[in-house]
C-alpha positions in Angstrom: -110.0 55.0 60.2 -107.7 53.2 61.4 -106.1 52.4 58.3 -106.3 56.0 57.8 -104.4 56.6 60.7 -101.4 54.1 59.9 -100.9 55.7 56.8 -100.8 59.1 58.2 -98.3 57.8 61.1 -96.2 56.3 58.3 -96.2 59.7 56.3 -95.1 61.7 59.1 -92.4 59.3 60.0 -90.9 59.5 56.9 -91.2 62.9 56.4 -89.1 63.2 59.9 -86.5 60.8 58.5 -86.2 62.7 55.0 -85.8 65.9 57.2 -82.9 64.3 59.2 -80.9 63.2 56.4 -81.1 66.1 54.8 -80.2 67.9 58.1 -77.3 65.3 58.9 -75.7 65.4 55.5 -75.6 68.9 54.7 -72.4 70.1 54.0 -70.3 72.2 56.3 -68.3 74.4 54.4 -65.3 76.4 56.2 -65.8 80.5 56.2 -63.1 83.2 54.4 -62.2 83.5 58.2 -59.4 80.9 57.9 -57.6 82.5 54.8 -54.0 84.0 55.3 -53.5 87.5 55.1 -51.3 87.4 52.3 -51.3 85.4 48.8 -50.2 82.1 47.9 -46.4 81.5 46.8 -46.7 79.5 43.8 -42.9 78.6 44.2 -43.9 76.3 47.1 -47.4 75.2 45.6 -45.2 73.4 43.1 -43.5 71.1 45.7 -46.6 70.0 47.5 -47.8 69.4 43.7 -45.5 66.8 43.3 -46.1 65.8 46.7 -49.6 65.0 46.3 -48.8 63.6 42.6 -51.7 65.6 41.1 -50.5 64.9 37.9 -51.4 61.4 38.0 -54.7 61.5 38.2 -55.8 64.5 36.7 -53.1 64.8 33.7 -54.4 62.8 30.7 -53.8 59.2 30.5 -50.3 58.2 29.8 -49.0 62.5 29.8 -45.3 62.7 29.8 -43.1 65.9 30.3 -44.5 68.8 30.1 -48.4 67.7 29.3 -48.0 66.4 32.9 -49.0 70.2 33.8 -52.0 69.9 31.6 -54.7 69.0 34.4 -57.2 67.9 31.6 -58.5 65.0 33.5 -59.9 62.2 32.5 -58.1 58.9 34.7 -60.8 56.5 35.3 -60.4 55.2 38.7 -62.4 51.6 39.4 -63.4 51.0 42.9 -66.3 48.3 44.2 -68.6 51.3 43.9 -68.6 52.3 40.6 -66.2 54.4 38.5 -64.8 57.5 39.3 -63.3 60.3 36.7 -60.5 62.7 37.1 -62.4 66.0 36.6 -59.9 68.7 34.8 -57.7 71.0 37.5 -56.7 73.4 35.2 -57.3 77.0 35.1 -59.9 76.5 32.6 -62.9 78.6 33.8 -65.7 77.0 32.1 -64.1 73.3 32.2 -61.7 73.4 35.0 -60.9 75.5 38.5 -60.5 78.9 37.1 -63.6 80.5 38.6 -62.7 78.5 41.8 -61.7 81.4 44.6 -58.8 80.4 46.9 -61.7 79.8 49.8 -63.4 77.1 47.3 -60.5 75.1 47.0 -59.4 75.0 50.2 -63.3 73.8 50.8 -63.0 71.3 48.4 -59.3 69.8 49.8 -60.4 69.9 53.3 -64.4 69.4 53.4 -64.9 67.3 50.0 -67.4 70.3 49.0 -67.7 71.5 45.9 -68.5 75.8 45.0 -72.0 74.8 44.2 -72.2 73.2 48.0 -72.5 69.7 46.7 -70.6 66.9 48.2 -67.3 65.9 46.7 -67.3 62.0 46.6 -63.8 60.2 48.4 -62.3 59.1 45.5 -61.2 62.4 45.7 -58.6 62.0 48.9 -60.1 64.6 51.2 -60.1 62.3 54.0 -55.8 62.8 53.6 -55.9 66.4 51.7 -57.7 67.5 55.3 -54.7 67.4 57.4 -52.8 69.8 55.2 -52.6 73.2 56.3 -54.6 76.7 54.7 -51.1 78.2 54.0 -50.2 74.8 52.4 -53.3 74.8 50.0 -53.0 78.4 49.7 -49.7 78.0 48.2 -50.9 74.6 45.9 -54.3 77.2 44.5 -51.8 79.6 43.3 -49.4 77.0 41.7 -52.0 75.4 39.7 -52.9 78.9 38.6 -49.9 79.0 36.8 -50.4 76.0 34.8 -52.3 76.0 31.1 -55.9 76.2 31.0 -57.1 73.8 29.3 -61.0 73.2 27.6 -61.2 69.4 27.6 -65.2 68.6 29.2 -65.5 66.3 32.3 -66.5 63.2 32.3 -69.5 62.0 34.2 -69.2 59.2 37.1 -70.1 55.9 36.4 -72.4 54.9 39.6 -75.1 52.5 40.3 -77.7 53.7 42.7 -77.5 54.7 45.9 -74.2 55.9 45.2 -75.1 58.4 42.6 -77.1 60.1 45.3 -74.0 62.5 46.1 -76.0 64.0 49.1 -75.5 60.2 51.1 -71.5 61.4 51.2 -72.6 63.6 53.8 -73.8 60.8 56.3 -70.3 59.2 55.1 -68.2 61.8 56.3 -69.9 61.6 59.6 -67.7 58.6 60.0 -64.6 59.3 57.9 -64.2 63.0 57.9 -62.9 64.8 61.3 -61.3 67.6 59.7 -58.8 67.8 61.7 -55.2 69.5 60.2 -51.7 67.7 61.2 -50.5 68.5 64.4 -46.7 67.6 64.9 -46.0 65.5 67.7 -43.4 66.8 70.4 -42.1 63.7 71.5 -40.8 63.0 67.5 -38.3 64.4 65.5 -38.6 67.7 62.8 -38.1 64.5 59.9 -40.1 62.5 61.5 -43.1 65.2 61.9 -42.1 66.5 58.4 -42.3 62.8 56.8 -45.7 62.0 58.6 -47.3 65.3 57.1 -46.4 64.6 53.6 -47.4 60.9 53.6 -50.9 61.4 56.1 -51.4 64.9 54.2 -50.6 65.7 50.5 -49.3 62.4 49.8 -52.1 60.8 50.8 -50.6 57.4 51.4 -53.2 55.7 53.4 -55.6 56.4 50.3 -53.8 52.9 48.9 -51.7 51.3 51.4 -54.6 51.4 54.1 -57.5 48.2 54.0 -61.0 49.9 54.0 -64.4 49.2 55.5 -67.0 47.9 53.6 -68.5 51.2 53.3 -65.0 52.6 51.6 -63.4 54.4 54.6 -60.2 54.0 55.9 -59.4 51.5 58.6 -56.8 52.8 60.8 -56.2 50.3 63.3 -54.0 48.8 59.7 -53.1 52.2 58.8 -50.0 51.4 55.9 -50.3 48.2 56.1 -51.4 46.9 52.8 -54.7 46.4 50.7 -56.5 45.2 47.9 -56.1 47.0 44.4 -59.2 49.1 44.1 -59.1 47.9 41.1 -59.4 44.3 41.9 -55.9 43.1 40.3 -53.6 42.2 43.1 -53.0 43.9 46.3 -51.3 47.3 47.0 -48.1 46.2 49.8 -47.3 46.9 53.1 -44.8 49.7 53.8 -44.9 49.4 57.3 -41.7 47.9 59.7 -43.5 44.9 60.2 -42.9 41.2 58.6 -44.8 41.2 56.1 -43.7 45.1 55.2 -40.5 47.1 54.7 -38.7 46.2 57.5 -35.8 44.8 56.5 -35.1 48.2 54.4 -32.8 50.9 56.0 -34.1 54.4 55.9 -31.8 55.4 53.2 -33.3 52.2 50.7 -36.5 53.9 51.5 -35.4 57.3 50.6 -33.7 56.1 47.4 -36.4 54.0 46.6 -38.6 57.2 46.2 -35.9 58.7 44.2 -34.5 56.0 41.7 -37.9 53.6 41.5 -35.2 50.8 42.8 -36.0 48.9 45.2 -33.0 46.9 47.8 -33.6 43.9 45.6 -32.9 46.2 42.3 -36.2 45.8 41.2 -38.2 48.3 40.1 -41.3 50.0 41.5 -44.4 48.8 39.2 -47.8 49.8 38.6 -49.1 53.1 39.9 -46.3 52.9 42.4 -44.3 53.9 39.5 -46.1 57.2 39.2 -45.7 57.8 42.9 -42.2 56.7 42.5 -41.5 59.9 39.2 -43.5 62.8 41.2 -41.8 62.0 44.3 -38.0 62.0 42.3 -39.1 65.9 41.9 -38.8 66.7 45.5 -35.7 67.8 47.2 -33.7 64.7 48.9 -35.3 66.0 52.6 -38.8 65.5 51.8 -37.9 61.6 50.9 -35.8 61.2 53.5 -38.1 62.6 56.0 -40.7 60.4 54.4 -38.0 57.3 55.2 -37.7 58.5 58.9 -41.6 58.7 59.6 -42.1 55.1 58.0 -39.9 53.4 59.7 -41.3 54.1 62.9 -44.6 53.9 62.5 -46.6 51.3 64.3 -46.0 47.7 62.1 -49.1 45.8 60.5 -49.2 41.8 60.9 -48.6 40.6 58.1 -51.9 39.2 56.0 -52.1 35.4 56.0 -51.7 34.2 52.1 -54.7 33.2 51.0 
């Protein structure tokens, strides 16, 4: 009986625990309450396009010109957990986002969820794409609407268990996901607060300059301070004022920087940096200089002892 007993104690427990996770990840989608009351202005979706640089990941691999507008996907992004896929943006509605409403995407950019309710996993940079505004996205939906569908199939994710259990990214947001949207700070400049929205919203910065925790979140307390490839070759820098960061470059190397891929030195900007380097050249000059001003006051890192 008493063995019995155990095993029935044992059941009910776990039934309790399966119960709480399933109530403690569940997604929590936003309502059609926060839509505008007027449609997106593609004109504007363009800019925060080239903001956020969604052409890098979700063009094809090695697109140049104008095929940098065909979101076809397929960018394989390595991280310790496993490998992630670019799925196709385009307005392709069996392939891409063109049965997507204007409520889904903003879902998906702000509350990593999917239309079928599942959870969008982080490699996907909701944890930035949150602070943007509705009106924002609302303008980004109806650029990418614009663009050429196109029919190329997505590629599954490469990940070892747990992580393929997409309804764990709900626990995970728990921690990393506050969805809160920018607020400008008073106290700073219109540059300033203009900069600090493009690189903590659509440019999602902090998605490779910031270290992460060993469960792949963000640590702030080194917010732009410098981190380890994802991809395990070589580290992504600093671009904070501090020693080991950009502090010895004036706001105007910054902004011309971003615009040339020069750097002070007259070297040039390498890597994926280099992609940042070509979708931020299509802004106008204010975005990159307001970008400038909001970096060179943020808080400096310590610079990492060489190993």
């Amino acid at each position: 009986m008493r063995i019995r007993s155990a095993a029935i104690t044992l059941l009910a427990v776990a039934a309790l625990a399966a119960a709480a996770f399933w109530l403690l990840s569940a997604p929590q989608p936003l309502d059609a309450a926060v839509l505008p009351d007027k449609p997106g202005d593609p004109v504007k979706g363009e800019r925060l396009f080239w903001a956020g640089g969604c052409a890098s990941c979700h063009a094809a691999p090695g697109a140049k010109d104008d095929d940098l507008l065909k979101l076809s996907g397929g960018v394989a992004i390595a991280s310790p957990f496993g490998t992630f896929h670019a799925p196709n943006l385009s307005p392709d509605k069996t392939h891409g986002i063109g049965n997507w409403s204007t409520l889904d995407f903003i879902n998906a950019m702000k509350r990593g969820i999917a239309p079928d309710g599942s959870h969008l996993y982080p490699a996907f940079p909701y944890t930035s794409y949150q602070r943007m505004t509705v009106p924002d996205l609302v303008d980004l939906k109806a650029y990418l609407d614009t663009l050429p569908a196109d029919a190329t199939a997505n590629k599954p994710h490469e990940l070892p268990f747990p992580f393929s259990i997409r309804r764990g990214i709900g626990l995970w947001k728990k921690l990393y996901l506050d969805g809160q949207t920018f607020v400008p700070d008073p106290a700073k400049s219109e540059a300033v607060n203009h900069g600090a929205y493009l690189v903590e919203g659509p440019g999602h910065c902090n998605e490779c300059h910031t270290p992460r925790t060993a469960l792949g979140g963000l640590d702030r307390s080194q917010a732009l301070g410098g981190a380890p490839d994802p991809s395990g070759k070589g580290r992504v820098p600093d671009i904070t004022p501090g020693p080991g960061g950009i502090g010895d470059w004036t706001a105007d190397d910054i902004a011309s920087a971003l615009e040339t891929g020069f750097t002070p030195e007259f070297d040039s900007m390498g890597g994926t940096m280099a992609e940042v380097q070509r979708n931020m050249a299509k802004l106008p000059a204010e975005d990159r200089e307001a970008i400038a001003a909001y970096l060179k006051q943020v808080a400096p890192v310590a610079a990492t002892p060489k190993p």
